[in-house]
N, C-alpha and C positions, 0 to 999 in steps of 0.2 A: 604568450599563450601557454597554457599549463600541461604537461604531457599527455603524448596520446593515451585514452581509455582512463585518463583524470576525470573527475566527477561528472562521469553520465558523457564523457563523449568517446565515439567510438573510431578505428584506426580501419580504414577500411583497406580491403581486399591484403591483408596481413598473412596468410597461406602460402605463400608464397608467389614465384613466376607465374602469369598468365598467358595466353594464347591470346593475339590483338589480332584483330580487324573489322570491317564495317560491319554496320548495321544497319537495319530501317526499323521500320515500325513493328511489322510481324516477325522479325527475328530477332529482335528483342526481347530477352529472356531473364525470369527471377535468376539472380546469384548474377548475371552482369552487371560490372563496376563502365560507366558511361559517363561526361562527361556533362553538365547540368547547370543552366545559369541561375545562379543565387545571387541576390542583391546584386543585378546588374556584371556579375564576373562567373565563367566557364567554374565549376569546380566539380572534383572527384564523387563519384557518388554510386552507392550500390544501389541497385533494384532490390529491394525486397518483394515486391508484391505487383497486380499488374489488376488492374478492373475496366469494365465497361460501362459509362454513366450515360446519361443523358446527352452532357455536352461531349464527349467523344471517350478516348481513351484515356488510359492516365497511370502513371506510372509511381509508387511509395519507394523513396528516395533515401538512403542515409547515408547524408553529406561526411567526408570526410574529415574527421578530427571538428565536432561539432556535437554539443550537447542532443540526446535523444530527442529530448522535446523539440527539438527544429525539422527533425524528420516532417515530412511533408509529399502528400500528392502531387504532381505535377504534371500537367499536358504534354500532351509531343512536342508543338513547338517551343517549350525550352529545353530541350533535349538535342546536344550538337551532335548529327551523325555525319558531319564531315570529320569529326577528328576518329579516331579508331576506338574499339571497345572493347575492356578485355571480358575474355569470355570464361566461363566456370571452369575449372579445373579437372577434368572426367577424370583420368586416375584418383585422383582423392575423392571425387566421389564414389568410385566403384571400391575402392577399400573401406569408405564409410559404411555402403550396401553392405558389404563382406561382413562389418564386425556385426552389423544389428542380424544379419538374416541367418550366421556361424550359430551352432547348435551347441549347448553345450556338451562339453567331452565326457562320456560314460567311462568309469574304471572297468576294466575287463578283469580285473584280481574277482576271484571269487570270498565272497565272504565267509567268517567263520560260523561254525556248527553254532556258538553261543547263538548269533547274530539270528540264523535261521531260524533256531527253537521258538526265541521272541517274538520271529514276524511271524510263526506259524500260530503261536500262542494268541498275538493278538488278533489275528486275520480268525481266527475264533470264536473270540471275544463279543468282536465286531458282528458275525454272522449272527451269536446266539441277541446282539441287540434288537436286529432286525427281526429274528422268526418271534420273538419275546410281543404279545399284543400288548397297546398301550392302553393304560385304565380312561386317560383324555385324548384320545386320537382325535379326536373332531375338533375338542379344544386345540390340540396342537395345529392342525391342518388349517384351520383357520386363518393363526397368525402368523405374520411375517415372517421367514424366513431368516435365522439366525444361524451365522457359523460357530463353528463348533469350538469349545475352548482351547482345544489343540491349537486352533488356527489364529487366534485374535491376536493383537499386540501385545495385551500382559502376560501373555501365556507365553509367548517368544520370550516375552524380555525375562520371564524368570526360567525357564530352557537354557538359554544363553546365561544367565549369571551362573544357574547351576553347572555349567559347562565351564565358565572361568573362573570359579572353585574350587574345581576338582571334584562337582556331586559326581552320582550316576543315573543322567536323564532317561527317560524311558527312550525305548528303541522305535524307532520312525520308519513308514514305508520305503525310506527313498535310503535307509543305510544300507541296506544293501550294493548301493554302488560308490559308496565310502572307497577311498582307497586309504590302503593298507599305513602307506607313509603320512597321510594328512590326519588329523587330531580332529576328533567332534570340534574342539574347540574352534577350529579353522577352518573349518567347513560350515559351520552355524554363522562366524563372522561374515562370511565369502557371502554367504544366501541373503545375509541381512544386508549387504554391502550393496546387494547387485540388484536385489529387489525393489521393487516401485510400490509405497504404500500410498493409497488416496487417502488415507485415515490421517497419516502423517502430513502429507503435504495439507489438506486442508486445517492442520494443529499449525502447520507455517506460515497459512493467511491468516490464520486467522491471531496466530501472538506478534507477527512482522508487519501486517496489515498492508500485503506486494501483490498484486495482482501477478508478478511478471517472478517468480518461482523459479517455473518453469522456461529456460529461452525459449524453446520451442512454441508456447502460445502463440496463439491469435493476437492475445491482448496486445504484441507489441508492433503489430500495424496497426495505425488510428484508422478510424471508418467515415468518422464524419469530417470533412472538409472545411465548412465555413459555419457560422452561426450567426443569425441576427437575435439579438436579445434586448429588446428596448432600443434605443437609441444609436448602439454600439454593434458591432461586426466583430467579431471572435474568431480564434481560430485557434482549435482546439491543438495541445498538446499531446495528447497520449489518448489510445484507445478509451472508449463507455459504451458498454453495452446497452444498446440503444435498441432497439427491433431491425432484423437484418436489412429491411429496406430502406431503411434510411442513409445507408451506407453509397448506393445508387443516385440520391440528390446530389444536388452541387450546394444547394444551400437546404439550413436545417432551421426552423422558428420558432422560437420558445418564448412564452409569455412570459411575461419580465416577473407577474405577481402571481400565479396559480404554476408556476414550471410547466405546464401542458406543452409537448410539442409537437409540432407539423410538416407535412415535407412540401406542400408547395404554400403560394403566398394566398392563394385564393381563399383555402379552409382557414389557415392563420387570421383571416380579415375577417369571417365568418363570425371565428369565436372572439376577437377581439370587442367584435360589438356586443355581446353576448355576457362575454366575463365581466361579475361585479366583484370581484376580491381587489381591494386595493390597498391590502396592508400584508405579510405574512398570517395564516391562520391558528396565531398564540395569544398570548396574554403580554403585554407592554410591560415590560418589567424595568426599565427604565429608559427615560429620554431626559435631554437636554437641548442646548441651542444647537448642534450639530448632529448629533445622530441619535437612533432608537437603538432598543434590544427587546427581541419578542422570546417570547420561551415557547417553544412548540412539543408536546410528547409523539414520540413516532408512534406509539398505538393508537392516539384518536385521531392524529394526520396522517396516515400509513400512506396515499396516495403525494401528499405533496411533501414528507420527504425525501418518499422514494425518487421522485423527480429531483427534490436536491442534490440525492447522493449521486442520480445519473449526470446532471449536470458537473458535482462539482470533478465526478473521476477524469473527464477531459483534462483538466489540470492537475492533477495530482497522480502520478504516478504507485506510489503507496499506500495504496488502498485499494482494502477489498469490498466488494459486492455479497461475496457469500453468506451473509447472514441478513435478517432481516433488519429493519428498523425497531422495532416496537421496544427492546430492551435500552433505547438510546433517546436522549434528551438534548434537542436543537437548539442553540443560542442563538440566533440569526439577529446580524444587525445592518440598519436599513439608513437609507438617509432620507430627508423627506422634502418634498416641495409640493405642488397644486395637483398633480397626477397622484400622487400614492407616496408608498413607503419603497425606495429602493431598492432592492439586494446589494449591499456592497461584499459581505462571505459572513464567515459563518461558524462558530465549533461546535461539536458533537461532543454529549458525555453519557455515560454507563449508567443508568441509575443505580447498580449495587455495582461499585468495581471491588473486588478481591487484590485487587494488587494497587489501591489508589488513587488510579489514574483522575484527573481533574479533566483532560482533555482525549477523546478521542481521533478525533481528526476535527483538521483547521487547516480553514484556507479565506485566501480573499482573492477576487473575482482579478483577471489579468488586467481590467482596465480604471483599478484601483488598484494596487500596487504599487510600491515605493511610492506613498503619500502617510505614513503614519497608519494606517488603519490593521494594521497587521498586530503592530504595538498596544493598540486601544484591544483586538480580540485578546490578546494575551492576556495584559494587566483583568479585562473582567472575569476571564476565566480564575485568577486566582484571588481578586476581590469575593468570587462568588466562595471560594473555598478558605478565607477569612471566614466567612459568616456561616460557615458548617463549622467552623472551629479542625477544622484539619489541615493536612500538607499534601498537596496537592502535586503533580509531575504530569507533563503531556506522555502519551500510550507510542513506546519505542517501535522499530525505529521513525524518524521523521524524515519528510522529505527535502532535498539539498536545502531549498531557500524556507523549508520552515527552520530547519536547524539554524542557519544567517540567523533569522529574526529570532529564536529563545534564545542565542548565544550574548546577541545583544542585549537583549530586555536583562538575560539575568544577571550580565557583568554591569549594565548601569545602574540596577536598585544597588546590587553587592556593594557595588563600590560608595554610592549614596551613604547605603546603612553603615559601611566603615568608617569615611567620614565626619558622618553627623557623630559618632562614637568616640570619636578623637577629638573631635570638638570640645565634649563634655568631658572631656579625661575618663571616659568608662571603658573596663574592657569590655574585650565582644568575642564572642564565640561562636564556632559553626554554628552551633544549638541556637542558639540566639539570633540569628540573622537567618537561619530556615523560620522561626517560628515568627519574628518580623514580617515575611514577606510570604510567609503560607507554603516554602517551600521547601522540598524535601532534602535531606542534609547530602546525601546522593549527590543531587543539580551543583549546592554550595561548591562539594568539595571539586569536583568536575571542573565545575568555572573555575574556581581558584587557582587550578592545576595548569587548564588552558590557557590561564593569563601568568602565571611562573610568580604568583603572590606569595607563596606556601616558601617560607623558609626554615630550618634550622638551627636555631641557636642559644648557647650556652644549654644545652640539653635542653629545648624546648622546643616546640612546635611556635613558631610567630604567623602571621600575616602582614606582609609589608605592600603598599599599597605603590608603584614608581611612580614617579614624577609625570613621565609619559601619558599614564590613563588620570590622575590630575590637571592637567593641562587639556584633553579631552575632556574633562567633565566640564571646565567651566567654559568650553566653547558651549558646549552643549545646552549650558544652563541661557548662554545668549538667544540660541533659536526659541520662536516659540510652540510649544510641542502641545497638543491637543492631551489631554487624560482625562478618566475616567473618575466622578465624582463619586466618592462611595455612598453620601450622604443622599445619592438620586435613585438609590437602585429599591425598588420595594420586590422586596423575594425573600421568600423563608425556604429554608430547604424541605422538598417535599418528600414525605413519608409514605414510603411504598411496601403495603404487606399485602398478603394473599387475599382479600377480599377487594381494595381497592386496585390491583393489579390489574383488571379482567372488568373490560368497562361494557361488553354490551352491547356492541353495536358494531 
């Protein structure tokens, strides 16, 4: 087992000594660590969370030294309160209280005469803006409500540089209570240190693509419990904002081919008779004997992405909701038999990315999983950026087991393309094996790094390939591996400008 708080599992009740003894049901409290049957065995487990459903209570659980995504709901009766409980730590939490609701400390030094002149100068300034009538007051009253450029982010960040400088920033309401010993410098640090921008944090969903930022979220209690989806029973990993009442079922039912979902079974049966969609709602861009790929735009499907994305955030920890779908282009691939076309998952791409990206988010559905299908989403997403003529890279960071699966994919073409290169006595170059495989010289050298190919010698840079990942290739070349025909895919890449952008409907 790999250390505590190692990839995504967490170390519970680590604060130190607790306070132990019984519990029942009503005194059972969020932040107690209790004692919880998992696969048949007692194990350590905090309470995070505590709800009321239908079938009774139920208690969100995070098992000790066990990946987040196993977190999980659970009834009372798996909950042993014959053994003892321990209970939250009231001193550290009243020092907690203490630090958030502690006010910050006023300087009592009086400021200098310069300092005064300025604030009185400005406090001047400021009145004659106001008595001053505006030639657009209507105009302006009108619109929205904009802060002031004093206040925004680039207005700080150039304050602060001209502070770590050495300029001389204009003088602020609050210098005043400057103390005499601290430096503008250290005091602009300290506010931007301490301060909580929304502006910012949503700049870190949206380039990390993490729901979970912030620990304190919601997002990292799951809401939905169970799922039937087609033929299969799910059971989500991680928080998806879903509408608050769904949180409430014990079971959640989503149509397998329009995403619509439901809380009890009766409406589910309803619209089952009802719904005629039985393929995803794109264009087939390629099939074969084993699966399809549809291509769907989120602005003419904005309803049944957006059910994608809600579906796929259940398993995907890394990824955000905060934006819409319309700037993004669905690959969904399907399998098919006498009912429809599948969903086995799915990637997402940018129609204009500025930094890229081939892949925005990719996932494949839990009850397809480690079967190959992970590998076929990869290789098309960079089939597809073959036929744009570029180099392509998935949108950082990725989550634990998408990272598994591109580590994989790119250390077995890498090693392929060195191979076949040695065969023919050619040399090969980073440049050359990014632009073989569509991918970005970035990925090459990473992998290279990760696998200890990258040698030194006689003043050169080599690539040496061990025995070790040769001996893996030709196990590998015995299995038989399912891939993507490039000769099956009909897609040209689509050209999106301002008239075609804005479809109308």
């Amino acid at each position: 087992m790999s250390p505590p708080g190692a990839n995504g599992e967490s170390t519970v009740g680590s604060d130190g000594p607790r306070q132990k003894g019984k519990a029942n049901t009503d005194t059972l409290k969020v932040g107690c660590i209790a004692w919880v049957i998992k696969d048949g065995q007692p194990r350590r487990a905090e309470i995070l969370s505590i709800r009321d459903t239908k079938s009774g209570r139920q208690f969100y659980c995070n098992f000790d030294n066990f990946n987040k995504r196993l977190d999980e709901w659970v009834p009372v009766a798996r909950i042993d309160f014959n053994q003892d409980v321990e209970w939250p730590n009231p001193e550290k939490e009243k020092q907690k209280e203490g630090k958030t609701k502690k006010a910050p400390a006023v300087s009592k030094k009086q400021p200098s005469k310069k300092a005064q002149k300025k604030v009185a100068k400005r406090e001047q300034s400021v009145a004659s803006e106001e008595q001053t009538p505006h030639p657009w007051t209507e105009f302006v009253e009108s619109q929205p409500q904009v802060k002031t450029p004093a206040k925004t982010e680039d207005a700080e960040d150039k304050a602060n540089a001209s502070l770590e400088v050495g300029g001389t920033p204009g003088v602020g309401p609050d210098e005043m209570e400057l103390d005499e010993d601290e430096t503008p410098a250290e005091r602009a640090k300290k506010e931007r240190a301490q301060s909580f921008s929304r502006e910012e944090e949503i700049e870190k969903l949206r380039t990390s693509g993490s729901m979970t930022q912030n620990p304190a979220e919601i997002s990292r209690i799951r809401n939905i419990s169970r799922v039937e989806f087609g033929r299969y029973v799910l059971f989500p990993w991680y928080f998806s904002p879903y509408p608050e009442a769904f949180s409430q079922e014990d079971c959640m039912f989503i149509c397998e081919f329009c995403l619509s979902y439901y809380g009890d079974l009766k409406s589910f049966s309803r619209h089952r008779q009802k719904c005629t969609l039985h393929h995803p709602p794109g264009n087939e861009i390629y099939r074969d004997d084993f699966v399809s790929f549809f291509e769907i735009d989120g602005r003419r499907q904005r309803t049944w992405c957006r059910n994608l994305c809600l579906l796929s955030k259940m398993f995907l920890d890394h990824k955000t909701l905060y934006y819409d779908v319309d700037p993004f282009l669905f690959y969904v691939m399907t399998t098919r038999d006498e009912h429809g076309n599948h969903l086995i998952g799915y990637f997402s791409k940018e129609k204009e990315s500025t930094d890229g990206y081939n892949v925005a988010c990719i996932l494949t559905l839990p009850q397809y999983q480690r079967k190959g299908y992970g590998r076929l989403l990869i290789q098309f997403s960079y089939e597809l950026s073959k036929i744009e003529g570029k180099l392509g890279s998935p949108e950082k960071p990725l989550s634990d087991l998408g990272l598994l699966s591109y580590r994989q994919y790119w250390s077995e073409n890498i090693i392929e393309v060195l191979l076949q290169s040695s065969e023919r006595e050619e040399k090969c170059t980073i440049e050359g094996i990014a632009t073989t495989l569509a991918m970005t010289t970035q990925d090459v050298e990473h992998t290279l790094q990760a696998l200890k190919m990258q040698v030194y010698h006689k003043g050169e840079h080599k690539v040496v390939v061990p025995e070790k990942l040769i001996k893996q290739r030709e196990k590998s070349k015995l299995k038989q591996k399912r891939i993507i025909d490039p000769d099956l895919i009909q897609w040209k890449p689509p050209v999106f400008t301002a008239s075609n952008r804005t479809w109308g409907w």
